[in-house]
C-alpha positions as CSV (number, residue, x, y, z in Angstrom):
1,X,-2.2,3.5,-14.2
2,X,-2.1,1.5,-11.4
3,X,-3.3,-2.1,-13.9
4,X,0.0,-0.3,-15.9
5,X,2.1,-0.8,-13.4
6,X,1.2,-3.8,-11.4
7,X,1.3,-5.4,-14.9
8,X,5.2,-3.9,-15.6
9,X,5.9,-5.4,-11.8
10,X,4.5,-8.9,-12.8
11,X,6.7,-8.5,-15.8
12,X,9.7,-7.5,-14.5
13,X,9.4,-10.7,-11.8
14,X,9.0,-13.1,-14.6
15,X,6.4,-13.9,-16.7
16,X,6.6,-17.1,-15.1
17,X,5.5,-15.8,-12.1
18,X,1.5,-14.9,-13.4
19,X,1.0,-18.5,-15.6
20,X,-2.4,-17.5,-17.1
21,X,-1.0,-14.5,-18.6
22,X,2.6,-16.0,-19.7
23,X,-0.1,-18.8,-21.5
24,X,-0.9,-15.8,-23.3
25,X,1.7,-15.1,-25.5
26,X,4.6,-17.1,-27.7
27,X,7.7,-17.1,-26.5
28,X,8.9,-14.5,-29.1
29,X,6.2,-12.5,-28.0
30,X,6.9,-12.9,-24.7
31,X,10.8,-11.5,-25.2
32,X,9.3,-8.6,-27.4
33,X,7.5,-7.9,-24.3
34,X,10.4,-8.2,-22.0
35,X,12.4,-6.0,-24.3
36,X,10.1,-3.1,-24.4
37,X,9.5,-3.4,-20.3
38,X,13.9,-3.2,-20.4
39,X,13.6,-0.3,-22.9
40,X,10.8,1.8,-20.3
41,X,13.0,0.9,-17.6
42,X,16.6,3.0,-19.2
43,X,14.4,5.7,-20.3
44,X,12.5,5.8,-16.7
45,X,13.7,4.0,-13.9
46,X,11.5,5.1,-11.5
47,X,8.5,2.7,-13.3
48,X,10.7,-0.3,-11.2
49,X,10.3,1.4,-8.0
50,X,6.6,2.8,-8.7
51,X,5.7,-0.5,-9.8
52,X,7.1,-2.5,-7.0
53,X,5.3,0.1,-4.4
54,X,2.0,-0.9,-6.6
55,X,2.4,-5.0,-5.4
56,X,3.9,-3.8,-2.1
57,X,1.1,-2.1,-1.5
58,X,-1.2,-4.9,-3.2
59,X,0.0,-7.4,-0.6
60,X,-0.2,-5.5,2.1
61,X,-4.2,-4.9,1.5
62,X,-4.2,-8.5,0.9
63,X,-2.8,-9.3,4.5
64,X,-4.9,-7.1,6.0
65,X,-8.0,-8.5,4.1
66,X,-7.1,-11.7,5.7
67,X,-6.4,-10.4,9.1
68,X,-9.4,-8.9,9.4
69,X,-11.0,-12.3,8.3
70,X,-9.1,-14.6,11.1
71,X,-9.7,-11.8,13.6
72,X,-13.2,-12.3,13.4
73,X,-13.3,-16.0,13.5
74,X,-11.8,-16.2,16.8
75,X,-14.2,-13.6,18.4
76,X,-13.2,-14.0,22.0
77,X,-10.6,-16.8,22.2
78,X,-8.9,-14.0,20.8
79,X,-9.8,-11.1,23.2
80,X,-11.7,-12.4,26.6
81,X,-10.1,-15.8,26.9
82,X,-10.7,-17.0,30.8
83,X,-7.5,-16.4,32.5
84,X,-5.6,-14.4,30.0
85,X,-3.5,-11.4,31.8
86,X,-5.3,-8.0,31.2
87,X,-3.7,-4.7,31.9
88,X,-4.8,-1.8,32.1
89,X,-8.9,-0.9,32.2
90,X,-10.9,-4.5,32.7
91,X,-14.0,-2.8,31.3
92,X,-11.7,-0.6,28.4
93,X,-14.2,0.5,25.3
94,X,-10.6,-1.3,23.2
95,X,-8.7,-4.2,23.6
96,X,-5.3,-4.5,22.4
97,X,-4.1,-8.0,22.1
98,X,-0.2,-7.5,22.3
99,X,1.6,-10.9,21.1
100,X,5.4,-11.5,22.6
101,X,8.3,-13.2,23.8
102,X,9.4,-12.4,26.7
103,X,13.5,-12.3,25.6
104,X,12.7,-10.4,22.5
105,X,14.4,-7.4,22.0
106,X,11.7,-5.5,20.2
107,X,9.5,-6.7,22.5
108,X,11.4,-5.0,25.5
109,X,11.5,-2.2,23.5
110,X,7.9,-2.0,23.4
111,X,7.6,-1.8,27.5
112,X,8.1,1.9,28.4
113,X,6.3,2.7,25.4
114,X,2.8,0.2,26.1
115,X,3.3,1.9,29.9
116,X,3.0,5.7,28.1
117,X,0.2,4.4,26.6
118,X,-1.7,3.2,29.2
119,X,-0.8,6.0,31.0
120,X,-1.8,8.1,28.3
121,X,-5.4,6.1,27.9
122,X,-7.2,5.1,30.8
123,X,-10.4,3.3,28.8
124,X,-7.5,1.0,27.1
125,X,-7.6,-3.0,27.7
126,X,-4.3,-4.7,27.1
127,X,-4.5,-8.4,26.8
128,X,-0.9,-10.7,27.0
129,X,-0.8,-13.6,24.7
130,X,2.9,-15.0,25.5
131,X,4.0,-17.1,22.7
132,X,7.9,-18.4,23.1
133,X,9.2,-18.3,20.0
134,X,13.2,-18.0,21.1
135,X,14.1,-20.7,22.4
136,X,14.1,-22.9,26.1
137,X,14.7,-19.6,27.7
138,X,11.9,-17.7,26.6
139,X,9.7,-21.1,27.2
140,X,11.1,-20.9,30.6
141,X,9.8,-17.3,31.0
142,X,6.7,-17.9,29.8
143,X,5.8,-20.7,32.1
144,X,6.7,-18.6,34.8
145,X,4.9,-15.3,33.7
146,X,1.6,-17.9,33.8
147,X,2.3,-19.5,36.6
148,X,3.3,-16.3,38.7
149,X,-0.5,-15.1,37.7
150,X,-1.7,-17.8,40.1
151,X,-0.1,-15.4,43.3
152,X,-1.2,-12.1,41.2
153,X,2.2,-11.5,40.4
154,X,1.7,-12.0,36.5
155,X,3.0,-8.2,35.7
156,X,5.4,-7.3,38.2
157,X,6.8,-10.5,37.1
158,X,6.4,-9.8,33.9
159,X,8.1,-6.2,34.0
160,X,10.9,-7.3,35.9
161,X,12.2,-10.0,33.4
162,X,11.4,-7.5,30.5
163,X,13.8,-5.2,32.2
164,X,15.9,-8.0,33.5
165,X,19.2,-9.8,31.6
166,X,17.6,-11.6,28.4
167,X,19.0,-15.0,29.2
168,X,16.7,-16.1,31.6
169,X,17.7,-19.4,33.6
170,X,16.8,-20.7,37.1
171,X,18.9,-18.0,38.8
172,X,17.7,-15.3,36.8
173,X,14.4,-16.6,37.3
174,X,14.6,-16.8,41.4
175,X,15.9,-13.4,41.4
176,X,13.1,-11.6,39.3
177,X,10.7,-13.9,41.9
178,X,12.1,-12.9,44.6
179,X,12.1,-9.2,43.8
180,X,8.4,-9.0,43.1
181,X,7.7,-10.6,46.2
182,X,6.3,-14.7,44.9
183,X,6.6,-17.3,46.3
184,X,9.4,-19.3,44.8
185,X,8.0,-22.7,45.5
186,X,5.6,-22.3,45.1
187,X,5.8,-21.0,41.5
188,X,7.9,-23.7,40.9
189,X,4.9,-26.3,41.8
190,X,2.8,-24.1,39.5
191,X,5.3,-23.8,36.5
192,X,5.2,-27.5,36.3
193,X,0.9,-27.8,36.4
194,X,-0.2,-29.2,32.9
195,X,-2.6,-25.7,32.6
196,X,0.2,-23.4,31.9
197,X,1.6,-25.1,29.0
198,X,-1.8,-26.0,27.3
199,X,-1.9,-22.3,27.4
200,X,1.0,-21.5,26.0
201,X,0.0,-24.2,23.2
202,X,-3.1,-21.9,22.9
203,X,-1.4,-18.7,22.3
204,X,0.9,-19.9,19.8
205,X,-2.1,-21.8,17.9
206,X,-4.1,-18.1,17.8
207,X,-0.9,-17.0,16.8
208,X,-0.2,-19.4,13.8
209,X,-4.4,-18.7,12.8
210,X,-3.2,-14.7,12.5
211,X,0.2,-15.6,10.2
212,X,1.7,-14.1,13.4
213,X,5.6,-14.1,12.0
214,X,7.7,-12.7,14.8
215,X,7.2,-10.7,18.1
216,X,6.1,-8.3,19.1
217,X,2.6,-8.4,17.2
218,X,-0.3,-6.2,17.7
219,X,-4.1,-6.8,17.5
220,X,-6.1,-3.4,18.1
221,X,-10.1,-3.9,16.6
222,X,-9.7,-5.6,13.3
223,X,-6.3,-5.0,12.3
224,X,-3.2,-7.0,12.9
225,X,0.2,-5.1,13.6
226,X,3.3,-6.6,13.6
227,X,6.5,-5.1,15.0
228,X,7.7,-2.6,17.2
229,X,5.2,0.4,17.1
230,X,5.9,4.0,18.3
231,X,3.4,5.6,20.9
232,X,1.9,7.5,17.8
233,X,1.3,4.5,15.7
234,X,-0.6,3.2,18.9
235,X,-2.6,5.7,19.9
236,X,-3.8,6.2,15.8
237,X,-5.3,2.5,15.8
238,X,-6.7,2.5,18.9
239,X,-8.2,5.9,18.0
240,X,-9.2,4.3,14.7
241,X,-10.9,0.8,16.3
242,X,-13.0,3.6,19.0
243,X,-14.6,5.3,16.2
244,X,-16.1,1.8,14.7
């Protein structure tokens, strides 16, 4: 059933979109064909839906094949890169790898939710890969999120402009600094120090090696999750990546 219907999807795209089968058949054939799929489809519309659920499904195994595949080539650039921010546990039997932007919404929406997790887990590892993907603002974040990890100040910094108005600028910036007790001019000086944006260069290369589309993104044990997660969805992989 499910050949059936990943065939009747395939069909109902085009058969132009699967060449080596459309080289199968004559064109009249190939209208019979289209003709009979039309027919199944006014007697049972549901075969449309089932059938696009069948490649939905299809691609999604595919991504995840794939995933799995570029998760293990990077070993620990990906997980235990020197200098990369770690909450939670240091010696956690998981590391979650949490990819994000620092003025993305669904990112921000993700804090209070990441802090009942950690709460909620004490053996967890979170690693930070920031990757500014909105714009001179977020770029202007990030370099201060890396640069602020030079006083120890990485995630109270990091917390307070996650909480903070989304357009960061200078003044938004000093504020947030200022708050969490850093050393303005000193993060200035170490915004500007050629280290932090090789960095950032870094975690947007790892990033384009994953297909990483959007923030936030998620790497728990061999699987990639994008998007905003609930605390259930969470706590299921990490459960999931303990038990291997």
């Amino acid at each position: 059933m499910r050949k059936v219907l990943s065939l009747l999807a395939a069909l109902l795209l085009g058969l132009a979109a699967v060449p080596a089968l459309a080289e199968g058949f004559t064109p009249q054939q190939r209208a019979e064909i289209v003709e009979v799929v039309r027919a199944a489809l006014k007697a049972d519309p549901s075969i449309l839906r089932d059938a696009i659920a069948v490649l939905q499904e299809d691609e999604a195994k595919a991504q995840q094949a794939a995933a799995r595949t570029a998760i293990s080539g990077l070993g620990e650039a990906l997980t235990r890169a020197p200098g990369d921010p770690v909450d939670g546990n240091p010696q956690g039997d998981v590391t979650l790898v949490e990819f994000f932007d620092v003025r993305c919404p669904y990112c921000r929406r993700m804090l209070p939710v990441m802090a009942d997790l950690l709460r909620s887990d004490h053996n967890l590892r979170v690693v930070y890969k920031d990757i500014p993907i909105l714009g001179p603002a977020s770029l202007l974040g990030a370099k201060a999120l890396l640069a602020a990890q030079k006083q120890g100040g990485y995630l109270p910094l990091r917390n307070a402009l996650m909480s903070g108005p989304p357009d960061i600028n200078a003044e938004t910036l000093r504020a947030a600094a200022t708050k969490t007790g850093l050393d303005w001019d000193r993060l200035q000086q170490d915004m500007a120090d050629p280290s932090v944006p090789q960095r950032i260069e870094t975690n947007l290369g790892l990033a384009h090696k994953l297909d990483i589309e959007g923030t936030p993104a998620y790497v728990i044990g061999g699987r990639l999750l994008p998007g905003a997660l609930s605390l259930t969805e969470l706590q299921a992989a990490v459960a999931q990546a303990r038990k291997k």
